[in-house]
C-alpha positions in Angstrom: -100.7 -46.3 38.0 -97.2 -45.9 39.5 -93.5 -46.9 38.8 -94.7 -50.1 36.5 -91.8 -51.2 34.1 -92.4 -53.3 31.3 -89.7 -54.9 29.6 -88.9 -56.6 26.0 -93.0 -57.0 25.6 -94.2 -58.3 22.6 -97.6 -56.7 22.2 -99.4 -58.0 18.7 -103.0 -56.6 17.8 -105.5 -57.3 14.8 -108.1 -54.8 14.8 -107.8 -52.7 17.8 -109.1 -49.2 18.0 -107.2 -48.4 21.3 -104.4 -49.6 22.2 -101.2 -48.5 25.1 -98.8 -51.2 26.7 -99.8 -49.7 30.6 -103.4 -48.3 29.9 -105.9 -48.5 27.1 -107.9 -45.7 27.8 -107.0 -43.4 31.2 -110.0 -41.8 33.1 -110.4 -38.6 35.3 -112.4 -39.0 37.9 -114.5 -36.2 40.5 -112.3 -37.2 43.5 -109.2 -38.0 41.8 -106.8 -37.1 38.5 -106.4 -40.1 36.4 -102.3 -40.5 36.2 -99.4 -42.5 35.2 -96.2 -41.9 36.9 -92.8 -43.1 37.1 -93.4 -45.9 34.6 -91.7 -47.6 31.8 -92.3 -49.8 28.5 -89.6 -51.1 26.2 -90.0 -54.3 23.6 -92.3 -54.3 20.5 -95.9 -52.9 20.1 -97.5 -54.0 16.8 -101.1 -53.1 15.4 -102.6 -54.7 12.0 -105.6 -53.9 10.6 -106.9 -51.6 13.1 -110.5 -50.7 11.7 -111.2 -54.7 10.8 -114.1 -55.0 13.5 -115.1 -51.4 13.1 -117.9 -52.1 10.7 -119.8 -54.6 13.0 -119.1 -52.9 16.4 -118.5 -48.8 15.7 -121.6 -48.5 12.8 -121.0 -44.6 12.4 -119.4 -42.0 10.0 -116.3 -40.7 12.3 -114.4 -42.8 14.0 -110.9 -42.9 16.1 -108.0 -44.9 16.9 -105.7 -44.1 19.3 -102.3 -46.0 19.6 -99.8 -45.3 22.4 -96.4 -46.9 23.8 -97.9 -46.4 27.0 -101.5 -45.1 26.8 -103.7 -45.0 23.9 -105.9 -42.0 25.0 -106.1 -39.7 27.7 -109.4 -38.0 29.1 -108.0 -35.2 31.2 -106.0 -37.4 32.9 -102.1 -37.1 33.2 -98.7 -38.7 32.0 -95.4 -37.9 34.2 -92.2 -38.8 34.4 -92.5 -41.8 31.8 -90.3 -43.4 29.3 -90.8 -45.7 25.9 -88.4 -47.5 24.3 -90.5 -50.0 22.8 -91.2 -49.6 18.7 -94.6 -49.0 18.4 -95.4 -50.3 14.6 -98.8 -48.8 13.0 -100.0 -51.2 9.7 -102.8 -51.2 7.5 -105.1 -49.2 9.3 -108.4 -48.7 7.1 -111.5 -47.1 6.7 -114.6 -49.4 7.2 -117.0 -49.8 4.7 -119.7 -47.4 6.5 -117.6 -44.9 8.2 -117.2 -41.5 6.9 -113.3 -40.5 7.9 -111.2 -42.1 10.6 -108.6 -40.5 12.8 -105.5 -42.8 13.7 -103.6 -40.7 16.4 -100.5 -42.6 17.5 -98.1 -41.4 19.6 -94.9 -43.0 21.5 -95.8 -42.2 25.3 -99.7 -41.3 24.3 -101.8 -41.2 21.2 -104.3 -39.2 21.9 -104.8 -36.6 24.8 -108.2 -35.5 25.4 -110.5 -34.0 27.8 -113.2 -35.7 30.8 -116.2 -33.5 31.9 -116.8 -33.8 35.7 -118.8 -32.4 37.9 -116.8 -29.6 38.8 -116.1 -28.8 34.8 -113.8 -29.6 32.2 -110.6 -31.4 32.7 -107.5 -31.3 30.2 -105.0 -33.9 29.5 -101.5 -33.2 30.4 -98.2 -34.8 29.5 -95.1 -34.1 31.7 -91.4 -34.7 31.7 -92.0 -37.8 29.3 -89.6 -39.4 26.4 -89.8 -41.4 23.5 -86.8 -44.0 22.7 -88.4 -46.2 21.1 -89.2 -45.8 17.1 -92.9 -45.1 15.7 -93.4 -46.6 11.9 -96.8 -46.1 10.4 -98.0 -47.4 7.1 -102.1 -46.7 6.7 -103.2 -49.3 3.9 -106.0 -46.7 2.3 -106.7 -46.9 -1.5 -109.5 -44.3 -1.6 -110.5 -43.9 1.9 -110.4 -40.7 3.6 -107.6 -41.2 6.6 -106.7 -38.3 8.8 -103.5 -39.9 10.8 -101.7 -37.4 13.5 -98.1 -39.2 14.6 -95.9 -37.4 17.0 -93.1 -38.5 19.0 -94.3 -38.0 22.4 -98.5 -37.3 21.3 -100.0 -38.1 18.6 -102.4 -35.4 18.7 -104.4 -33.5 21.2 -108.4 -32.6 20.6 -109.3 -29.6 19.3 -111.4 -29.0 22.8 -107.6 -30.1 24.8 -106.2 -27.1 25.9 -103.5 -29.1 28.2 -100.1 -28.8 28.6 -97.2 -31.0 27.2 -94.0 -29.6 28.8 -90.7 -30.8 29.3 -90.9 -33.6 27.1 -88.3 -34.8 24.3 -88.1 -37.7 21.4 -85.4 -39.4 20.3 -86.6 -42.0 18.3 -86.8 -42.3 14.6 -90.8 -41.4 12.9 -91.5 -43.0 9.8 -94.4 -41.7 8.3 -95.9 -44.0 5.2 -99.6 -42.0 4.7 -101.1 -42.8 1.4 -104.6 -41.2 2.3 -103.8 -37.5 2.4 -106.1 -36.6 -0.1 -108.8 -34.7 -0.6 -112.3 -37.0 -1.7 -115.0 -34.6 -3.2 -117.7 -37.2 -3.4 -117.7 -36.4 0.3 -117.1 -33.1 0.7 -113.9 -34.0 3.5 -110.4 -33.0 3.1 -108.2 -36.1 3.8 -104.8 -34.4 5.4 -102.1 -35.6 7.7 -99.8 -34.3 10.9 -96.6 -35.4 12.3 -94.4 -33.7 14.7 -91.3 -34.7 16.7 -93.3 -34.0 19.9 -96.7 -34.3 18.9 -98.4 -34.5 15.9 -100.8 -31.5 16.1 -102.1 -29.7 19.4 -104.2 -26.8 20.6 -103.2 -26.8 24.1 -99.7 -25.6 25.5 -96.2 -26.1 24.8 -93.2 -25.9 26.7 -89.7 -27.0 26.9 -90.0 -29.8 24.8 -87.3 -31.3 22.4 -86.8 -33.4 19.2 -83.9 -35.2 18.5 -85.6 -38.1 16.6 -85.1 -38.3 12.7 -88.7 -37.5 10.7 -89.7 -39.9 7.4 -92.1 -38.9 5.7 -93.2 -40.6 2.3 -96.8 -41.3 0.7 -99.5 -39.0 0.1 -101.8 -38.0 -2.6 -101.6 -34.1 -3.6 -104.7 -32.0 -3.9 
């Protein structure tokens, strides 16, 4: 996907679990890198109630949602040269009833940067010479629900099996981070937590040459 620009879009979702103005979900394939180049998204971006149709349609005890200006989640596919201004607006994301702990990763250009296993091995997700205008606000609606939410700038998060590059990057827009669920709930033996980064929220791959310029929020939270 190359040199798309999206402009003022007014994207509005109720119960989404993946979620990017240009791509959804990006793929690696054997004969050819998944990428999006060149491209740019500026307007509004708004998800409510993100886990509503999880109960009926993801029956399990882990679950995801990634949110993204421009691509929800990357599987070892790449993001170059791209821009968001729009404001990407996270609300009342919650557990479902039957799930265990759920992972909201949002991010401004990407939420969540994965890997793809091909034929010829493992591929990692990278993120290059990308920006973030645009601001991120998000409020997770969890009373005592176990919520593990990663927010960065640019990433969200990468997996803990990503060992991809995010280099040259930068955020300028405002984070504001509303997490009630950072918690720890002993009847299940998880420890609730929370990440948020300028950049990325948490990652295990490689950094380099990236900038924050964005002003962090953080509020919410329930101690240990």
């Amino acid at each position: 996907i190359k040199n798309v620009k999206l402009v003022d879009v007014n994207i509005a979702s109720n119960g989404s679990l993946v979620l990017g103005a240009i791509a959804c979900n990006l793929f690696a394939e054997s004969d050819k890198a998944g990428l999006v180049s060149n491209c740019s998204v500026s307007g509004t971006i708004t998800i409510n109630n993100a886990t509503t149709a999880l109960a009926a349609s993801y029956p399990s005890t882990y679950e995801v949602a990634h949110f993204g200006g421009l691509v929800g989640s990357l599987h070892g596919a790449t993001v170059s040269n791209c821009v968001n201004e729009a404001k990407v607006q996270v609300d009342a994301v919650t557990k479902a009833e039957n799930t265990v702990v759920i992972h909201p990763f949002v991010g401004g250009v990407v939420g969540c940067a994965s890997t793809a296993t091909l034929a010829e091995g493992v591929v990692y997700s990278t993120v290059i010479n990308c920006e973030n205008k645009g601001a991120i606000n998000y409020h997770d609606g969890a009373t005592k629900q176990v919520l593990v939410p990663h927010v960065g700038g640019v990433v969200g998060a990468t997996t803990s099996n990503n060992y991809g590059t995010i280099s040259d990057c930068s955020n300028r827009g405002a984070i504001d981070f509303n997490a009630i669920s950072s918690m720890v709930d002993t009847s299940l033996g998880i420890d609730g937590g929370l990440t948020m980064g300028g950049v990325v929220g948490s990652s295990y791959g490689t950094m380099e040459n990236n900038n924050n310029y964005g002003v962090l929020t953080i509020s919410g939270g329930k101690p240990k």
